[in-house]
N, C-alpha and C positions, 0 to 999 in steps of 0.2 A: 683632788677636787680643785685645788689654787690651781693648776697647770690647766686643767682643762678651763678656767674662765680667763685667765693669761691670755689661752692661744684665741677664746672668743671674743677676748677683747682687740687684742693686734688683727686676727682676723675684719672686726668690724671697720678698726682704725686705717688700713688698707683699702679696703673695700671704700670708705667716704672717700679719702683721697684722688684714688684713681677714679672717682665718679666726677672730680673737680675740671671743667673745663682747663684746658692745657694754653696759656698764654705765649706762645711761640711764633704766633705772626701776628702782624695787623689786619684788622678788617682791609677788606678791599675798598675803595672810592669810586664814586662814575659825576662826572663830568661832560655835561653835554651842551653847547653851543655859550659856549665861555665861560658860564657864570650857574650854570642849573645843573643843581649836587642831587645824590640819592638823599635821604631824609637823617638815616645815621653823619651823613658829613658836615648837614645841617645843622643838626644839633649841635655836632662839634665847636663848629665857626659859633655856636651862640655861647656857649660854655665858653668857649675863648676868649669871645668878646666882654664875657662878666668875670671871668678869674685871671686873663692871661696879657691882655692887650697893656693892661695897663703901665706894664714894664717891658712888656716885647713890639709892640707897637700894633696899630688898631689891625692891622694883615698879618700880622707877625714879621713884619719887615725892621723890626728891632727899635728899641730905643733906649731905656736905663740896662735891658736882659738884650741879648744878642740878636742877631738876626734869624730866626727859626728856619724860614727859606733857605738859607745856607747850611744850619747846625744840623737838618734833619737829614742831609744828603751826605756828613759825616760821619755819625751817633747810628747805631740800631734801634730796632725797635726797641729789644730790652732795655736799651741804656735809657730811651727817653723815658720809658716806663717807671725803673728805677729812680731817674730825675724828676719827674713829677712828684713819686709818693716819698723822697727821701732827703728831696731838695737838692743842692749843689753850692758852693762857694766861687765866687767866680770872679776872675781882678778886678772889676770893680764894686761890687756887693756881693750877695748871696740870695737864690733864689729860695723862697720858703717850703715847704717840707709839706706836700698837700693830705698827706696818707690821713689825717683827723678830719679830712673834708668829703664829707662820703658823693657830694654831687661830683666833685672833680671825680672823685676816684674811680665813680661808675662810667663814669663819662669818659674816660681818658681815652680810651681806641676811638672815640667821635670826633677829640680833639688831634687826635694822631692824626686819622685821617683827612682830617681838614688839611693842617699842616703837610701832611706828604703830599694834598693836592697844589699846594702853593708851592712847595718846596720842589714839584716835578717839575712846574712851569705849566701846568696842567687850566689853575686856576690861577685869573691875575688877580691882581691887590683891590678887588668891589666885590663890594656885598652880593654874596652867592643869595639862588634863589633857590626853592624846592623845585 
């Protein structure tokens, strides 16, 4: 009897898992006559603007945290992923560890994608419109 509720429970435990969206790329972004984003990139850019700017600078063009325009075109998706919910140590401070913030957390592919639009040269440094 234990074995058969063992194998219904790892069965179960399986089954949720692989039902979990697979975080392996980023959302895509659209950009269209300089400054006019799809509505997820929008988002982003505002999330940015209330958890990120303050140390990365108001475009992400860097200020006490590095320049994002730059770091994104070095770093993976994963790593930024990882760097948002886990934070990072960085010579001259440390960024803080977002994974307790569930706005950031849901939001982070909105802000990725913001950032990879800045970061292609895609978007310049003004307030994106919808």
């Amino acid at each position: 009897m234990n074995k058969v509720l063992v194998a219904a429970a790892l069965g179960l435990g399986f089954a949720y898992f692989a039902s979990l969206p697979a975080q392996a790329e980023p959302k895509p972004y659209t950009v269209h006559n300089g400054n006019k984003v799809d509505a997820d990139t929008y988002k982003g850019f505002a999330l940015y603007r209330n958890w990120c700017a303050r140390c990365h600078g108001t475009f992400g063009q860097g200020l006490a945290g590095p320049d994002l325009t730059v770091s994104l075109n070095k770093i993976t998706y994963e790593e930024f992923m990882n760097t948002v919910a886990e934070g990072k140590a960085g010579q001259l401070g440390m960024m803080p560890a977002w994974k307790a913030n569930p706005t950031v957390m849901q939001g982070r592919d909105n802000i990725y994608s913001y950032l990879k639009a800045r970061a292609d040269g895609v978007l310049d440094a003004v307030k994106p419109e919808k």
